[in-house]
C-alpha positions in Angstrom: 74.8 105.0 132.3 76.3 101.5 132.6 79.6 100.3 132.4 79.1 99.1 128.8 78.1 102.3 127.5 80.6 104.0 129.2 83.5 101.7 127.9 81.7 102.0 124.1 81.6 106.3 124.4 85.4 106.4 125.9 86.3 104.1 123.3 84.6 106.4 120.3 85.8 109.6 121.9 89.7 108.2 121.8 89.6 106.7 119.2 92.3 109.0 116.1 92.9 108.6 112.6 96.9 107.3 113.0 99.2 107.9 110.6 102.8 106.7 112.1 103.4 103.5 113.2 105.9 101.2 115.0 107.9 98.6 113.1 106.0 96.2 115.7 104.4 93.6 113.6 100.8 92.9 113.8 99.7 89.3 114.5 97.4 87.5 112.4 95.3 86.5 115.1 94.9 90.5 116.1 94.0 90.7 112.3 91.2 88.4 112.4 89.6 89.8 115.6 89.5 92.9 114.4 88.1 91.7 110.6 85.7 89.9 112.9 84.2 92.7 114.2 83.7 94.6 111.0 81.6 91.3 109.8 79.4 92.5 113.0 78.6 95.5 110.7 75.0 95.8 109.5 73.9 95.7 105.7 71.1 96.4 103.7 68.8 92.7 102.5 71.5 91.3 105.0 74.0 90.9 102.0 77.4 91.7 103.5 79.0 93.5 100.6 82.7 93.9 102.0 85.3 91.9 101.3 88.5 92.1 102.5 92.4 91.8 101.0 94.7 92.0 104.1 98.1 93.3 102.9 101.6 91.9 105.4 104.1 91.7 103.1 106.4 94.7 102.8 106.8 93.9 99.2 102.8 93.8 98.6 102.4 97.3 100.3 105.3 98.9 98.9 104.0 98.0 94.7 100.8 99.0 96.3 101.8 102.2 97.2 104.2 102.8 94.1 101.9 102.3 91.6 99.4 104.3 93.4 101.8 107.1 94.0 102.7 106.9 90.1 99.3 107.8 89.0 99.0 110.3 92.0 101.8 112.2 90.5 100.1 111.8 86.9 96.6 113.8 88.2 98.7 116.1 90.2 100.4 117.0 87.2 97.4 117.3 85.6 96.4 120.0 87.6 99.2 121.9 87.5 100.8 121.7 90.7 104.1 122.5 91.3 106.8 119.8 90.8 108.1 120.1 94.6 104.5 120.2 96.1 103.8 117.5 93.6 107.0 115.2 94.8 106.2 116.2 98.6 102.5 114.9 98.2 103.7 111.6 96.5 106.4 110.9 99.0 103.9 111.2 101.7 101.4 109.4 100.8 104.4 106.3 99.7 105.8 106.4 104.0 101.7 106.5 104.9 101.1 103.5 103.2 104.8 101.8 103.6 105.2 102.9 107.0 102.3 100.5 108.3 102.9 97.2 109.1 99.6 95.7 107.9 96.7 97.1 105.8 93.4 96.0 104.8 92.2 97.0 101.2 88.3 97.2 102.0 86.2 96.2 98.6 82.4 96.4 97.8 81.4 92.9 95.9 79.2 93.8 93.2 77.7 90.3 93.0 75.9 90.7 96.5 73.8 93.6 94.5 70.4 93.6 93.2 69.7 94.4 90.1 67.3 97.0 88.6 66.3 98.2 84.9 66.6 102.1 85.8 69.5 104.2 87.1 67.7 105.5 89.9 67.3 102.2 91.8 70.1 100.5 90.4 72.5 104.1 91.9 70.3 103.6 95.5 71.1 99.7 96.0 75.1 100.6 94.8 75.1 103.3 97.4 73.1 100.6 99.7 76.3 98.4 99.1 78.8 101.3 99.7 77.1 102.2 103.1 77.3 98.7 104.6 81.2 98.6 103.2 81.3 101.8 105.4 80.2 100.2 108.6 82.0 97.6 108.4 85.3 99.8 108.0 83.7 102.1 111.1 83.9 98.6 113.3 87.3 98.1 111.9 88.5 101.2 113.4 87.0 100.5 116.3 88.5 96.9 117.0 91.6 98.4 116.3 91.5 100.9 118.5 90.4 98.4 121.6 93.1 96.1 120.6 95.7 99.0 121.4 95.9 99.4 117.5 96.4 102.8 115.5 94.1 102.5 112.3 93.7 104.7 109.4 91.2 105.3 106.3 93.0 106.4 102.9 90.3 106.6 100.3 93.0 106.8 97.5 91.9 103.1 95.9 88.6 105.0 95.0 90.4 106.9 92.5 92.4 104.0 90.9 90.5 101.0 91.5 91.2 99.2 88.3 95.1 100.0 89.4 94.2 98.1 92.8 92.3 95.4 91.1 94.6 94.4 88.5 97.9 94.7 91.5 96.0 92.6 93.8 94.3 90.0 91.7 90.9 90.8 92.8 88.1 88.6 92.2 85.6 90.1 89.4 83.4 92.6 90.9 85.7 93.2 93.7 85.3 97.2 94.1 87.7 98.9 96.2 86.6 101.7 98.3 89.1 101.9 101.0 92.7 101.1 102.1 92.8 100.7 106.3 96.3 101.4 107.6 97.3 99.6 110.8 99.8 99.1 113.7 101.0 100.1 116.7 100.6 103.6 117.1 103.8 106.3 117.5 102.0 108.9 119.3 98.0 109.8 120.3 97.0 111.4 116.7 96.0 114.9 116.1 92.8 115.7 117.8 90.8 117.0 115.5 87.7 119.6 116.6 84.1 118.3 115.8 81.1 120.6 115.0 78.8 120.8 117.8 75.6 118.4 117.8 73.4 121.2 117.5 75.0 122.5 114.4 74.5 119.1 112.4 70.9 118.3 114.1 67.5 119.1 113.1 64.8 117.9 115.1 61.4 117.4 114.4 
């Protein structure tokens, strides 16, 4: 195996979803490299879906995270939780978000889509769309990572995006799918197990 592969596999294998940060503040120019390399990512017709809002300002994050954490506590209620589990889930998810000193809100643009008279192909080219939004967050991780970053995926704007639209000004068609903590990492992150190869592989 050469030395590239074996820089790329270390790099994957390291690589942990990082949830606590230092107060170190994260250049722009670190930013851009690393947004760089998630433009790398492939898409489907070539149409490079993602767009991205890059959150620095404490105030930004924290009304981010407020608002988010308001209607969190709405469904949660919902559901019946208990107030204290309830309060305990909201308060986490408020230092996650808060507690990073950048963050990259990753959006689909709807506009890049083709367009199709039935469901079933108009649901396969917005899932087309999703999936290149996807890589692109995958290479985000990645840079991050190799830039002695910590980086983590919250998928809680998929379940408020007209909340994340309307704080954030996004352009029309803007869809968010993903919020990308980073910073400087306080620790390694949990290692978390992964089911062996053989268990998710069928070969024909």
């Amino acid at each position: 195996m050469s030395a590239v592969a074996d820089s790329f596999h270390a790099l994957v294998h390291d690589r942990r979803s990082i949830r606590r940060f230092k107060d170190t503040p994260v250049s722009e120019a670190v930013i851009k490299r690393v947004l760089e390399a998630g433009i790398q990512a492939p898409s489907a017709h070539n149409r490079q879906p993602w767009r991205f809002v890059v959150l620095r300002a404490p105030e930004a994050t924290e009304s981010l995270a407020r608002k988010m954490g308001a209607r969190l506590r709405a469904d949660l209620e919902k559901d019946g939780l208990e107030p204290a589990a309830i309060e305990k889930d909201v308060s986490r998810s408020y230092a996650r978000i808060t507690g990073a000193p950048a963050a990259v809100v990753i959006c689909m643009d709807e506009a890049t889509l083709d367009e199709y008279p039935d469901e079933e192909r108009s649901r396969a080219e917005f899932l087309m769309g999703v999936q290149g939004v996807a890589m692109a967050g995958e290479n985000i991780l990645l840079a991050a990572h190799a830039e002695g970053l910590g980086g983590c995926w919250i998928c809680a704007p998929l379940f408020v995006p007209e909340l994340v639209q309307e704080e954030l000004g996004l352009l029309p068609g803007w869809i968010p799918l993903g919020l990308i903590l980073l910073g400087y990492p306080v620790g390694t992150g949990r290692i978390r197990g992964r089911k062996p190869l053989e268990e998710v592989t069928l070969w024909k």
